[in-house]
N, C-alpha and C positions, 0 to 999 in steps of 0.2 A: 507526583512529578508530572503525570499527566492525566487529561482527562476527555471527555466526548461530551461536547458540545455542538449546539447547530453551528452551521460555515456558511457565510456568504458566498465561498467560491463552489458549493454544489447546487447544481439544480434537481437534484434526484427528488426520487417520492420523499429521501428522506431528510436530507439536507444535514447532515453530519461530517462532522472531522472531528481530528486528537489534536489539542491544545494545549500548551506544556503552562504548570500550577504555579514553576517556579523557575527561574533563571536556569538554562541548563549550559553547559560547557561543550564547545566541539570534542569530540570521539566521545561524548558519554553516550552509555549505556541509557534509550529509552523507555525498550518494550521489549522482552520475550514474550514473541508470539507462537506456543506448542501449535505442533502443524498435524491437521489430517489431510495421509497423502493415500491418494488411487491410481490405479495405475491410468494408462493416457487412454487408451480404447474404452475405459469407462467414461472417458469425458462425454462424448454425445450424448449422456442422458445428460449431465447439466448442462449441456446447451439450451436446450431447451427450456429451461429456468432463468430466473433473475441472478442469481449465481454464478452463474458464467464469467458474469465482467468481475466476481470476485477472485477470480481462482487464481495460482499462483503456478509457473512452473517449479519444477519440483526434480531438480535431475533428469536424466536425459527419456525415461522413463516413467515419470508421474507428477502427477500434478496435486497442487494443496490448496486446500483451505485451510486459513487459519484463525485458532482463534482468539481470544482478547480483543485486543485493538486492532491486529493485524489488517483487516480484511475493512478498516476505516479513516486508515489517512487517505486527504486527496492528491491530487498528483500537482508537478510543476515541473516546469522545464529549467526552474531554478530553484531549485531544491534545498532547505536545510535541514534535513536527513536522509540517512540510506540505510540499507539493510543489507546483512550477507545470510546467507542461510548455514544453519549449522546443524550439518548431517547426524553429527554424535550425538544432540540432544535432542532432534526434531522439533528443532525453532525457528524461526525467524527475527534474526534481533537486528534492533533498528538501532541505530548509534545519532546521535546530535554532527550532521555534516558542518554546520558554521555553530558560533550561540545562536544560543537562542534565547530570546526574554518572556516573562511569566505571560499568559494570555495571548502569545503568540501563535500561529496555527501550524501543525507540525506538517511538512509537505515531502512527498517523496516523488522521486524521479519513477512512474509506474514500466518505465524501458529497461529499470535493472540497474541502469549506470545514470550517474548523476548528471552525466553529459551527453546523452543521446536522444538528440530530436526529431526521431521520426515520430510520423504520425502514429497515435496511440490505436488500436485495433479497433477500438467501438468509434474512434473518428471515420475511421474506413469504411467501416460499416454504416455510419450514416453520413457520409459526404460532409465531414470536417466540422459539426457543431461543437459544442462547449468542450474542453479537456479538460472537465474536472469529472468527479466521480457522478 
């Protein structure tokens, strides 16, 4: 259903995103992503890392990384997917916000909500360049 391919919209070291195989349907089920969560006062050591810009909040108390795909879609401010976190299974699953068609690139809103335009934190960080991952 999907898969990780290079993106034109990153400019990172690595230049990756998830790209759906096959036509997918709004509310479907794309990615269960199992989560590793730490608590928040461990975060300063990944800050310090390239990991940082991956991590995820995680409840009000810790933060995650996740893994699978999790930690590789890139972002948009017009998003066709979202993700809710599910505490009972420690995932993060991403649902299809609009269709989506085969070789499409799967993009999420990285503010949480599919309609929240503030600036993304590594924009702030560097004085507003690219908001992609």
């Amino acid at each position: 259903m999907i898969e990780v391919k290079t993106s034109t919209l990153s400019d990172g070291e690595f230049n990756r995103g998830v790209f759906a195989t096959q036509d997918i349907k709004k509310g479907e089920l794309l990615h269960e992503a199992p989560v590793i969560a730490y608590p928040n006062e461990e975060h300063v050591f990944i800050e310090k890392t390239l990991l940082a810009d991956y991590a995820f909040e995680y409840g009000i108390n810790h933060t995650a990384m996740l893994l699978g795909y999790g930690m590789l879609f890139n972002h948009s401010y017009t998003p066709n997917a979202t993700y809710d976190i599910n505490f009972k299974n420690h995932t993060f699953d991403f649902f299809a916000y609009t269709d989506i068609k085969a070789g499409e690139e799967i993009l999420i809103n990285y503010n949480g909500e599919v309609d929240n335009e503030d600036p993304l934190w590594f924009n702030k960080e560097n004085d507003g360049e690219d908001e992609t991952e």
